[in-house]
C-alpha positions in Angstrom: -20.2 -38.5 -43.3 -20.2 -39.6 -39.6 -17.6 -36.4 -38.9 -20.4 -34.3 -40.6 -23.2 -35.8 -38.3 -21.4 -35.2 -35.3 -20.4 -31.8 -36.0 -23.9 -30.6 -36.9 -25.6 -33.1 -33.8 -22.9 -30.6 -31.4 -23.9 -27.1 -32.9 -27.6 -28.1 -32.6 -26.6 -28.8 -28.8 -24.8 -25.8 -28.4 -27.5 -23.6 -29.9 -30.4 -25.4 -27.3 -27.8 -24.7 -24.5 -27.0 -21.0 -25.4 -31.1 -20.2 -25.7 -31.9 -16.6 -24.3 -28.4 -16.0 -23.6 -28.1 -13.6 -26.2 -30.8 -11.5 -24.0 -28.4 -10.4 -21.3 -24.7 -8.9 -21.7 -23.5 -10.0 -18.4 -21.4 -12.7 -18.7 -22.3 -13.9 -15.0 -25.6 -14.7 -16.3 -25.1 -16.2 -19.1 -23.2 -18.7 -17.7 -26.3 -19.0 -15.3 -28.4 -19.3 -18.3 -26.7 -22.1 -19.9 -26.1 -24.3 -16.6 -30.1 -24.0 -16.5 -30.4 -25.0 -20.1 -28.0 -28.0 -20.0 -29.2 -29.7 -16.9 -33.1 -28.9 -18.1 -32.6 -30.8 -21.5 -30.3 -33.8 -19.8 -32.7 -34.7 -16.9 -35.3 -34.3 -19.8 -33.9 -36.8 -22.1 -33.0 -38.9 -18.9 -36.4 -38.8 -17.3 -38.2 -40.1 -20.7 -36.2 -42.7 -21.4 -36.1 -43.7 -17.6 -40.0 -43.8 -17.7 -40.2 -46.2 -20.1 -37.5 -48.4 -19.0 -39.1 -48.3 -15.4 -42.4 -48.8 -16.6 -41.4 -51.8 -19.0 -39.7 -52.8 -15.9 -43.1 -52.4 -13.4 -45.9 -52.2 -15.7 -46.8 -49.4 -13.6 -48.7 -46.2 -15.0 -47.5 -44.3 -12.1 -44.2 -44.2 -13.7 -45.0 -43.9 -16.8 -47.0 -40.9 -17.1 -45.8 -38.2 -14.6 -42.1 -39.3 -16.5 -43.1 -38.8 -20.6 -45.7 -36.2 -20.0 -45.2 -34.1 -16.9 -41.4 -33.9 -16.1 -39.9 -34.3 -19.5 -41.8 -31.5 -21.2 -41.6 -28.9 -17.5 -37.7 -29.8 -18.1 -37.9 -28.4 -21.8 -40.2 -25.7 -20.6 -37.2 -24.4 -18.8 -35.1 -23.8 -21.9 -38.3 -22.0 -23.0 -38.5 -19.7 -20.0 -34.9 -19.2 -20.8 -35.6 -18.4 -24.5 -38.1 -15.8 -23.2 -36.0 -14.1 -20.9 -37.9 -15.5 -17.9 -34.6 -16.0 -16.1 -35.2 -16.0 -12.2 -38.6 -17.8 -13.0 -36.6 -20.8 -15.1 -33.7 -20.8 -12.0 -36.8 -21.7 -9.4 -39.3 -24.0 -12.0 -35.7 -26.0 -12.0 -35.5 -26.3 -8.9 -38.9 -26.8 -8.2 -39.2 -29.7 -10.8 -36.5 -31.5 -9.0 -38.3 -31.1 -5.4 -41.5 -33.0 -7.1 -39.5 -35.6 -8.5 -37.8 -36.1 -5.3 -40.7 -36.2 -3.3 -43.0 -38.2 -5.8 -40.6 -41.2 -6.8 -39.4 -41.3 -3.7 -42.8 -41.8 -1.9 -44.1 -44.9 -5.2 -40.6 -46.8 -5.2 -39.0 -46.1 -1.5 -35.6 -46.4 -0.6 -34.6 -47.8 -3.8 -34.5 -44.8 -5.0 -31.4 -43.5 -3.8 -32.8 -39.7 -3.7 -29.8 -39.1 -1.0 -27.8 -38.5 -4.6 -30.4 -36.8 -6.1 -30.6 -34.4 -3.6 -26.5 -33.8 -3.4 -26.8 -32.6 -7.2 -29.8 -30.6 -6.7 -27.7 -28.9 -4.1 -24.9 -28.5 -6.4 -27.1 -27.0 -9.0 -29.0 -24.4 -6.6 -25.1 -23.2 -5.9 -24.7 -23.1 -9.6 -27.6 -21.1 -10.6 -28.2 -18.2 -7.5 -26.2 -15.2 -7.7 -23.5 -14.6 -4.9 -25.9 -11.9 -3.7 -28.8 -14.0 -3.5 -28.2 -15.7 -0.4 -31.7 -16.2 1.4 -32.7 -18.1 -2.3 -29.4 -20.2 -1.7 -30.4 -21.4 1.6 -33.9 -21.9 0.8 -32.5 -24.0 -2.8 -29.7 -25.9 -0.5 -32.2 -26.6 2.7 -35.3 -27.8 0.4 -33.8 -31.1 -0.7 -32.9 -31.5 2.7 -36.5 -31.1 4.4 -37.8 -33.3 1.3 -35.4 -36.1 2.4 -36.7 -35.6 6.2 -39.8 -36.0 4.6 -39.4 -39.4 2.7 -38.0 -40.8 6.1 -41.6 -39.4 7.9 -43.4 -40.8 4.9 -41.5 -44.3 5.3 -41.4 -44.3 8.9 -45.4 -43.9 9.4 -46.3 -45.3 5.8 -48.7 -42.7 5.3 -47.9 -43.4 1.0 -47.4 -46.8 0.5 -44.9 -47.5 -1.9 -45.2 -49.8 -4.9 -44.2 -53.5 -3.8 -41.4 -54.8 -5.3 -40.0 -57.8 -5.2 -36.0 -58.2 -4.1 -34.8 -58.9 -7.6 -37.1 -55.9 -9.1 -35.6 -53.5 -6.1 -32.1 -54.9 -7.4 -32.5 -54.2 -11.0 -33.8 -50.6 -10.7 -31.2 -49.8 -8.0 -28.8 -50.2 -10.9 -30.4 -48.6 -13.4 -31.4 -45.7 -10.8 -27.6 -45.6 -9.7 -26.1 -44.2 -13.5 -27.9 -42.1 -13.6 -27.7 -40.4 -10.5 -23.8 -40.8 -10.8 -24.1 -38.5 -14.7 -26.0 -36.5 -13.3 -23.3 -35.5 -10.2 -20.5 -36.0 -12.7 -22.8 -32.9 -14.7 -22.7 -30.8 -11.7 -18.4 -31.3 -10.8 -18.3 -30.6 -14.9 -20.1 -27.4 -14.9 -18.0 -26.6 -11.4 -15.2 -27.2 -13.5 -16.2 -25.0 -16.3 -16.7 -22.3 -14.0 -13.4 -22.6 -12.6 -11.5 -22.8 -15.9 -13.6 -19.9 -16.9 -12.4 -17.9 -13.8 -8.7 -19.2 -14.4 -9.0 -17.6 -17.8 -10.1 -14.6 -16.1 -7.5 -14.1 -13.7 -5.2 -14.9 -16.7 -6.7 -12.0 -18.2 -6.0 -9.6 -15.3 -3.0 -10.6 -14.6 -1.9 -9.4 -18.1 -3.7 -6.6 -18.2 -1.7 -5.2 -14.9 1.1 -6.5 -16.2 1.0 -4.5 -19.1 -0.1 -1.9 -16.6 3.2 -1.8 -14.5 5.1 -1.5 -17.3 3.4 1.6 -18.3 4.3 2.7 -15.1 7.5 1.9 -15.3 8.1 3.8 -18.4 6.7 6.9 -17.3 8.9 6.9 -14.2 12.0 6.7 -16.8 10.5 10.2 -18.3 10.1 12.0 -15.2 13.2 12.9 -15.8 12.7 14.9 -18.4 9.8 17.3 -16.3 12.0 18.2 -13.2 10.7 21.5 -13.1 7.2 20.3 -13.4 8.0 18.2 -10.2 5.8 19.7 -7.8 2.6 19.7 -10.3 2.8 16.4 -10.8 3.2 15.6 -7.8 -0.2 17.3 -6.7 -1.7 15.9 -9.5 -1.2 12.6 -9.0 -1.9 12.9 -5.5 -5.4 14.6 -6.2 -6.1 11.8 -8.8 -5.2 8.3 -6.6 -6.9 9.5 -3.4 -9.0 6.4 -3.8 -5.9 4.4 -4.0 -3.4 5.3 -1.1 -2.2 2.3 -1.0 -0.8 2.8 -4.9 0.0 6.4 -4.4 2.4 5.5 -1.3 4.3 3.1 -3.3 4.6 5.6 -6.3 5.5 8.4 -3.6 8.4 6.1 -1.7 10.2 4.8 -5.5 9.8 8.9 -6.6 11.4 10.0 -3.7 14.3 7.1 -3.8 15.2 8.6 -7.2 15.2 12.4 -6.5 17.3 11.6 -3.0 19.7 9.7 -4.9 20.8 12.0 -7.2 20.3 14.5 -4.2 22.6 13.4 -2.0 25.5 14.4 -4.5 24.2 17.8 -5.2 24.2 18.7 -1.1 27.4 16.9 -0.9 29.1 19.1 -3.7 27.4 21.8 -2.0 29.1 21.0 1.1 32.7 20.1 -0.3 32.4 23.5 -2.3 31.4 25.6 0.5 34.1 24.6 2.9 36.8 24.5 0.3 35.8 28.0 -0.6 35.4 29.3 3.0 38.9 30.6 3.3 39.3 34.7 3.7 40.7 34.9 0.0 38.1 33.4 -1.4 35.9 35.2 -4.1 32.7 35.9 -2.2 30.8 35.9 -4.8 31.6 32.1 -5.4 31.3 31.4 -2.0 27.9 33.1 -1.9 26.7 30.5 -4.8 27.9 27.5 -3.0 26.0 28.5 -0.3 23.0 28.8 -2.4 23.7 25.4 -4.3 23.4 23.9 -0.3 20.6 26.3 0.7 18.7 25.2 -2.2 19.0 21.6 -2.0 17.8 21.6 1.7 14.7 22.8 0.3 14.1 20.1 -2.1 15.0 17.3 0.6 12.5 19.9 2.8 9.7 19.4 -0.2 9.8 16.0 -0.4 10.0 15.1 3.1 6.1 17.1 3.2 5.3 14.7 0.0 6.3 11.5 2.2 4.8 12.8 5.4 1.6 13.5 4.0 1.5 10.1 2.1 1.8 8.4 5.3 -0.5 10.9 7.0 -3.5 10.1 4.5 -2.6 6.2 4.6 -3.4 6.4 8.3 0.1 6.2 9.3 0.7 9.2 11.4 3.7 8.5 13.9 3.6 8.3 17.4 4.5 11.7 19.9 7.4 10.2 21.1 8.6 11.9 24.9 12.2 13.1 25.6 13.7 15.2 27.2 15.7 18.8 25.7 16.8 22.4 25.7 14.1 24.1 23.6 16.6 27.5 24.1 19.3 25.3 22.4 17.4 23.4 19.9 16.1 26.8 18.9 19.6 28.6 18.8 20.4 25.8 16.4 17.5 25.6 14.0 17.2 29.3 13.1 21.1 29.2 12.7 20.6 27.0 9.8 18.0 29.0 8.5 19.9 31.9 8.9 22.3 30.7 5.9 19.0 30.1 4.2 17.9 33.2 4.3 20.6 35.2 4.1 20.8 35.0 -0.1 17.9 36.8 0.1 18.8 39.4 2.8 16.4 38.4 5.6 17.1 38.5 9.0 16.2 36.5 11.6 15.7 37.0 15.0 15.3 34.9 18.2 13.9 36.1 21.8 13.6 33.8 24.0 12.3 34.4 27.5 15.3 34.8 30.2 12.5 32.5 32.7 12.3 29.2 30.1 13.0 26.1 32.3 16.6 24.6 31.0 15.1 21.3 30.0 11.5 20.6 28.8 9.7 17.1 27.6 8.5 17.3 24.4 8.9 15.1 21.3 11.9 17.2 19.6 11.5 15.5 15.9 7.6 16.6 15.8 8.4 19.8 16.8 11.4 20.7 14.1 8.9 19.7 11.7 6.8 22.4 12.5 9.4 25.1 13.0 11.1 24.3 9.9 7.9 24.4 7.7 6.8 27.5 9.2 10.5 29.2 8.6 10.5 27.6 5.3 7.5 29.9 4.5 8.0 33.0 6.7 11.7 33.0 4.7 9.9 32.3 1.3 7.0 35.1 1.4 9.4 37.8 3.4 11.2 40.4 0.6 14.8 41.4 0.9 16.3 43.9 3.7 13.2 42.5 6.0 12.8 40.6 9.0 11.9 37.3 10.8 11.0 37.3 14.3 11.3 33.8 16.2 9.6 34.2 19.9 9.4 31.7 22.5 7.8 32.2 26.0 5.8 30.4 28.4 2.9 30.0 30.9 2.2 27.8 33.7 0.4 25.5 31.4 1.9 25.8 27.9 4.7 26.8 25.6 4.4 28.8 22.7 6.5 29.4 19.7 5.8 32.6 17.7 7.1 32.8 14.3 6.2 36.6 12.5 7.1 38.1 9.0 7.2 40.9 7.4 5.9 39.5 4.0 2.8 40.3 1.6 0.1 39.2 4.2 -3.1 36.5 3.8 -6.5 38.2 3.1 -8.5 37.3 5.7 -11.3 34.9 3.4 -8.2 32.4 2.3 -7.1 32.0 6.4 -8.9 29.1 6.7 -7.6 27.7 3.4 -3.9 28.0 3.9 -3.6 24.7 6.4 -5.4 22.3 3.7 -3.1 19.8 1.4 -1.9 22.0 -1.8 -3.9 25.1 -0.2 -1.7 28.4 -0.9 -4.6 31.0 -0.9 -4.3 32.0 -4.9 -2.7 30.9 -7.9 -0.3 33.9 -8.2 1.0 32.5 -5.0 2.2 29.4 -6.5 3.2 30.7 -9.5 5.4 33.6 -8.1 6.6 31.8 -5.0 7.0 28.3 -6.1 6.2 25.5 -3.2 3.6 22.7 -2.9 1.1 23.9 -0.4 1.8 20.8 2.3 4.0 22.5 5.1 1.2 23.9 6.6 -1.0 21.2 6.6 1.4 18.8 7.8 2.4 21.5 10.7 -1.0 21.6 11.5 -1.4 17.9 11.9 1.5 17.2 14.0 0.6 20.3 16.3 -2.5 18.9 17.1 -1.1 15.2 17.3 1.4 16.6 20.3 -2.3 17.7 21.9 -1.5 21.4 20.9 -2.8 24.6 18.8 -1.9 26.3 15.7 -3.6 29.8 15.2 -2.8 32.8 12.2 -3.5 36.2 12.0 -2.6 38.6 9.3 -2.3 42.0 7.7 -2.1 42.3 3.8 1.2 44.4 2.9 2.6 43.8 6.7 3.5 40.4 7.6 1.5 37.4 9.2 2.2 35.9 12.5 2.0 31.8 13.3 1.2 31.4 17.1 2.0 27.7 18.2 0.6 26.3 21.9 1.6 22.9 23.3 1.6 21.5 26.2 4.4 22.2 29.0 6.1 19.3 31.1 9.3 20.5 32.8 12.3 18.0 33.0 14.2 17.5 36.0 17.2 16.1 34.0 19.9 18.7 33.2 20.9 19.7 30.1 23.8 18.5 27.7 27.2 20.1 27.5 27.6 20.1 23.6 30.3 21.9 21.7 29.6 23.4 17.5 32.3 21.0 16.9 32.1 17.1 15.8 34.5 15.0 17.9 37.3 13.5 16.0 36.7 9.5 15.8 39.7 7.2 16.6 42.0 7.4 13.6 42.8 3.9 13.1 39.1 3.3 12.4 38.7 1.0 9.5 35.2 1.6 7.2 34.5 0.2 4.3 31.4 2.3 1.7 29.7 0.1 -1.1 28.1 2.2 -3.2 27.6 1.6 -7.3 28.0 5.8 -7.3 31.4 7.1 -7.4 30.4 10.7 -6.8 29.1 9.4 -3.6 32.3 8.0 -3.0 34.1 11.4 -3.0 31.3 12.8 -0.8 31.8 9.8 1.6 35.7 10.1 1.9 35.4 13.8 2.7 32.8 13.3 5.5 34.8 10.4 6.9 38.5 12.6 6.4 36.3 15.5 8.4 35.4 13.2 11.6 39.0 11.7 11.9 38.7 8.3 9.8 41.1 8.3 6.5 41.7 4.5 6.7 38.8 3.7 4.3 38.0 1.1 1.2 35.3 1.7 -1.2 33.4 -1.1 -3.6 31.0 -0.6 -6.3 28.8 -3.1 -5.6 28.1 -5.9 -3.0 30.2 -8.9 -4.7 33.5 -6.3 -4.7 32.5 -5.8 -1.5 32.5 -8.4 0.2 35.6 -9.7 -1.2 37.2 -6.1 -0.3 35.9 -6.5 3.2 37.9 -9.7 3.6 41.1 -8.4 2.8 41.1 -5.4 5.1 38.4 -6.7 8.1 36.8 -2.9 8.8 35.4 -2.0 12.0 32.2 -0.6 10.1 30.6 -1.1 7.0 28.6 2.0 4.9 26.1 0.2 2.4 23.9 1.3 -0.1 20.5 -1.0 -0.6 20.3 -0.6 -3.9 23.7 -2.0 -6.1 24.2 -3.7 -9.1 25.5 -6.9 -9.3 24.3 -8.2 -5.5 21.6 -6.2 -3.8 22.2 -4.9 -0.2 20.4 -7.3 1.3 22.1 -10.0 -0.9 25.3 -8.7 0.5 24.3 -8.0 4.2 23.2 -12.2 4.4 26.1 -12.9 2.6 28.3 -10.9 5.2 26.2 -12.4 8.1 27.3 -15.8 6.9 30.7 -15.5 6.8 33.2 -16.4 9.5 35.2 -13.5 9.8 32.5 -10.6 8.9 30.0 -11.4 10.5 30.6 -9.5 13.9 31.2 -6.5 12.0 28.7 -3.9 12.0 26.3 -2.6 8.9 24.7 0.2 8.3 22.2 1.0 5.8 22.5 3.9 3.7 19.8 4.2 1.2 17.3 7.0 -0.6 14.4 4.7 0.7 12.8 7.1 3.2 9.7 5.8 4.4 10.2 4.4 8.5 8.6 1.6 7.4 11.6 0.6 5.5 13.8 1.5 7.6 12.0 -0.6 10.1 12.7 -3.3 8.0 15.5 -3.3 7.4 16.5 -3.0 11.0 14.3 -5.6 12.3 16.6 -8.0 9.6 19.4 -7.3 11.8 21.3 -4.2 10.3 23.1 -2.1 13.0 21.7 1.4 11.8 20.1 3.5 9.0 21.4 6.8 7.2 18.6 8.4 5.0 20.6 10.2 1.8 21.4 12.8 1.4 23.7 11.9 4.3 24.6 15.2 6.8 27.9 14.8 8.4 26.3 15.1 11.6 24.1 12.4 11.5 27.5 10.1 10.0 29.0 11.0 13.2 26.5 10.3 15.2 25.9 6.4 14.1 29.7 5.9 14.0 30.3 7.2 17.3 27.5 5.0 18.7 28.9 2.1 17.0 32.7 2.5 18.0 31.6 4.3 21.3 28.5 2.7 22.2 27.2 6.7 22.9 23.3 6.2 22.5 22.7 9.6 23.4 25.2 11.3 20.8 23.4 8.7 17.7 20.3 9.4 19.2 20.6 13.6 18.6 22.1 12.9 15.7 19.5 10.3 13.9 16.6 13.0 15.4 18.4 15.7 13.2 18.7 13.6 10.0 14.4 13.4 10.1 
């Protein structure tokens, strides 16, 4: 029977506190509803049953009356206002009641009163009860107990109210029947805080699963994207187009996307590679030959079209790189980059073409990585839009104040109303472009940026059914320095080099012992992951180590602190060689203390280049080749 009492006496309790509640859908203030209602109907009770104890106590009306029938029914009148859906008008009448009783007891009884307390709750309560965005009421609610006690201390000070006298033993028995009370009523307030924070825990719990469940929805869309390969680059605008307001999420997605397509990359331009040399003898069939040059041709442009995927990712996350000064031979870097386009182009018959002015200063300062980026997209295009048996014409001349490359084609033309369009993200004048060309629509854009970034210009002019023509200006600073004697040829690296590769893929293995055989170094281990490779590593003590970042068993950077702790390996240099491709990574990676970086897919040049700087201690030779590999 008692169970049954107490179980009804808490629902009628819970119904009083949840009153008006079900008039708002916001759970913010509801919770503001109900703090109102509980502390309205518990300094109710308290206040009428404090009354009468006081004025049995006193025998003082003045107690008495403002207590049973002033304060105890405006307390009620609260839950009422509540009940009505007078929300903000309840919040202040609390408030308000409070500054009365403050003010009035305290002025009758005096300091006994202990209104110090009193007024720490009410401030508690005014923090409760304002929303987060209603900070002038919060001040007002938190400084008004405040003034009130300044008040008290005028009032006592000047005894402009004279308080009830009391004798000593009167002041000590309601100082301990004030002090409970005023103790419940803080322990109410930390109890509602507490609430509040439980509440918000739960919250957090909440969101916490729900992104939870979130990443691995991600993560199992990942693992079909590689069933849509050829729908690569529509998703990849898509997605772009749909988390602009989130680049912070769309980088990440961008930078694990890429790590996967590189991976699997780098063995398709190593094969490439392997096939095209071991074909390359004069009784070869051509014909085969001619495909492995395609297999390699087309794989540089897929490292090409996600290279314009990362660069505009970091572009739009306000991470554009710095123009970085040094000094070259434009005539040879040139020379060199429409060679390898050359090959490009040559499965579809186009011909390229370089003129170069016979008056071009030998060496020029300029920063050389910027600049292939915008060559390279614009031959990228010129060779993509340019039909069989036609030409490409690369020009580069100069003025007193600038330099300017000209790239022209022979292709279909841009009608003049979609000029302005072609240099925007995913921007390739028309549909039919896209859909009989293929591409993404960044190169431009990016070329664009970084043009302007090196202070320059980037202007287009075109004739439908003749060609278009891609005028770039920079700025010219001539450098004293002279230029580099450089040979076609890769060195040969001291044959009793020792390197040891850890890589969990043994196609990558092949490709990494050919590279290595092709620069002079056959003495070489391999491991498939960092645990074999450590203990490998101990048993043959290499002069380098090749790593991949990402291995089962023991991560890379398990294995490189591993290395770094051991006695005997941890002079030995490390380089990194991942399919993580942001230079924030990379960054990272060196700033832990590894002694290089090789993005895959790995060129052989760019191998050479770190090896010989780490044997060698040839900055310039790792330098050209590390500015090639971006």
């Amino acid at each position: 029977m008692s169970t049954l009492i107490s179980q009804t006496f808490r629902a009628r309790l819970q119904h009083i506190f949840k009153l008006g509640t079900s008039r708002t859908s916001v759970k913010e203030e509801a919770r503001r509803i109900r703090v109102v209602n509980i502390v309205s109907f518990a300094t109710g009770i308290l206040v009428t049953i404090y009354g009468i104890s006081f004025y049995l106590l006193l025998r003082s009306l003045l107690i008495l009356i403002p207590a049973v029938f002033v304060f105890c029914p405006a307390f009620f009148g609260m839950i009422w206002l509540n009940y009505r859906g007078y929300f903000n008008a309840s919040r202040i009448g609390l408030q308000a009641i409070f500054i009365v009783i403050i003010l009035y007891y305290g002025a009758i009884l005096g300091r006994v009163t202990e209104v110090q307390l009193l007024a720490v709750f009410l401030m508690s309560v005014a923090l409760l009860v304002c929303r987060p965005q209603e900070k002038a009421q919060r001040i007002i609610c938190v400084s008004m107990p405040i003034i009130c006690l300044i008040a008290l201390e005028f009032n006592y000070y000047f005894g402009i109210v004279a308080p009830l006298p009391l004798s000593a033993q009167t002041q000590n028995m309601y100082r301990w029947m004030v002090m409970p009370v005023v103790l419940f009523l803080n322990y109410l307030a930390i109890s509602l805080y507490q609430r509040n924070i439980m509440d918000l825990l739960r919250v957090l719990r909440s969101r916490n699963t729900a992104l939870v469940r979130s990443r691995n929805e991600v993560l199992a869309q990942r693992m079909e994207l590689a069933k849509y390969s050829e729908e690569l680059e529509d998703l990849v605008h898509d997605r772009t187009m749909a988390l602009q307001t989130a680049n912070d999420a769309k980088t990440q997605f961008i930078s694990e996307l890429s790590h996967e397509i590189r991976t699997p990359l780098n063995t398709i331009m190593g094969i490439g590679e392997l096939l095209t040399e071991a074909l390359g003898q004069p009784d070869s069939d051509a014909r085969i030959r001619q495909m492995a040059r395609n297999l390699h041709a087309t794989s540089h442009n897929i490292l090409e079209l996600v290279n314009s995927v990362l660069e505009l990712s970091k572009i739009e996350a306000g991470k554009t790189d710095e123009v970085k000064m040094s000094a070259f031979s434009l005539r040879e870097w040139l020379q060199n980059t429409v060679n390898i386009y050359q090959s490009i182009a040559s499965k579809k018959s186009v011909f390229i073409h370089l003129e170069i002015d016979g008056r071009f200063p030998e060496m020029i300062l300029g920063d050389k990585l910027m600049l292939g980026q915008v060559v390279n997209n614009l031959l990228s295009n010129s060779i993509k839009f340019t039909p069989s048996e036609k030409n490409i014409r690369v020009r580069c001349f100069h003025n007193m104040r600038n330099v300017f490359i000209q790239v022209c084609d022979e292709g279909r033309g841009i009608p003049a109303q979609q000029l302005s369009a072609i240099f925007k993200p995913f921007e390739q004048g028309d549909r039919d472009v896209y859909r009989q060309f293929g591409g993404s629509g960044l190169g431009l854009a990016i070329a664009k940026r970084k043009v302007e970034l090196m202070g320059g210009s980037i202007e287009v002019s075109s004739q439908q059914g003749e060609g278009s023509n891609f005028l770039i200006a920079l700025p010219l600073q001539i450098s004293t320095e002279s230029g580099p004697q450089t040979t076609g040829e890769l060195t040969l690296l001291p044959v009793n080099t020792k390197v040891l590769v850890m890589d969990d893929n043994a196609i990558d293995h092949t490709i990494m012992k050919h590279f290595l055989a092709r620069i002079g170094i056959t003495q070489t281990g391999f491991a498939k992951n960092g645990l074999e490779g450590i203990e490998l590593a101990r048993q043959i003590l290499p002069d380098v180590i090749l790593m991949d970042l990402h291995m089962p068993v023991m991560s890379g950077r398990e294995t490189f602190f591993n290395l770094r702790q051991h006695e005997l390996l941890k002079h030995i240099p490390i380089v990194a060689v991942s399919s993580d491709a942001f230079k924030e990574q990379e960054q990272e990676y060196i700033s832990m203390g590894m002694d290089g970086y090789i993005r895959k897919p790995v060129e052989i040049r760019v191998l050479h280049g770190v090896l010989e700087k780490l044997l060698y201690g040839a900055p310039n030779a790792a330098a050209g080749a590390q500015s090639h590999a971006c």
